[in-house]
N, C-alpha and C positions, 0 to 999 in steps of 0.2 A: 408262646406262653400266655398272652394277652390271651387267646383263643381259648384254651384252658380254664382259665381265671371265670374266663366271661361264662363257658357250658357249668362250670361247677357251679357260681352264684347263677344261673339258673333254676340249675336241678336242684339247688339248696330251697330256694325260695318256692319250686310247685311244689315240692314233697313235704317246707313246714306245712302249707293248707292243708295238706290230706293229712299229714299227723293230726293236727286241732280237731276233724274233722269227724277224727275215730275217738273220740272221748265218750264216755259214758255221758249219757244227761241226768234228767233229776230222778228219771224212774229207779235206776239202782238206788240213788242215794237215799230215795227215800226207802228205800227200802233195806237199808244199810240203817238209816236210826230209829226204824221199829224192830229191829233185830236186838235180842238180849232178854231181861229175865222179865221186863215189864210189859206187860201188853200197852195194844194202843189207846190215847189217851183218852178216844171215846167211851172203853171198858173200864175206865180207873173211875175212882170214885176221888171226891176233891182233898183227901188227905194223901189216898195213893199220889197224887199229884205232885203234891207238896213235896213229898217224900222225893218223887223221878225232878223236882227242881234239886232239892238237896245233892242229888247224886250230879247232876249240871254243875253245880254251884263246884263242887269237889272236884271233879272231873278238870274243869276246866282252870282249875289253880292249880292243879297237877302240873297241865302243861304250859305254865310258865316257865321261863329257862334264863339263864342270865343274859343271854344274847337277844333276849326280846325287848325290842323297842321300847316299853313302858317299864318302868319301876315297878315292882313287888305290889304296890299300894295302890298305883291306878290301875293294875290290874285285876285286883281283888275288885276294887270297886264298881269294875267294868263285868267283869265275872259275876260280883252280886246282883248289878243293874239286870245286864240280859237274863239270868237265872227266873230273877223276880218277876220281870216282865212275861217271861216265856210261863210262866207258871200261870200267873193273873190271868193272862189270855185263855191258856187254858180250862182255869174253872169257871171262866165266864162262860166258856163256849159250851160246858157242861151243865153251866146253870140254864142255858136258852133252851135246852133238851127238853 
């Protein structure tokens, strides 16, 4: 039994690395949040911007849920903070163009 015990946490233990191992990295993902109706953010113009933070802003109070760690209220605020910030950044970076 012991013998058992011991080959299965083994084979548990090399087969999680090789799971971890197969994970997509950032290339999909990034390519996962320029997918949808807005183009990328070097084509927008600084109101289209405004507008793709608005839809963050939404988005992202959508998925709050009652089971999440923060109250209703820090998470709006957390939702408004990265929205704004992500958006700032971006028409900076369109200003430097």
């Amino acid at each position: 039994m012991r013998t058992f015990v011991s080959i299965f946490s083994l084979s548990f233990i090399l087969t999680s690395g090789t799971i971890n191992a197969q994970v997509d990295g950032p290339k999909n993902g990034a390519m996962a949040l320029n997918s949808g109706a807005l183009p990328r953010a070097a084509e927008q113009t600084p109101d289209e911007i405004r507008a793709r933070g608005r839809q963050w802003f939404t988005q992202c109070m959508a998925d709050w849920d009652v089971a999440t760690h923060m109250t209703k209220k820090e998470w709006e605020r957390t939702c408004r903070r990265v929205a704004i910030d992500r958006t700032k950044f971006l028409v900076d970076e369109q200003s430097k163009k």
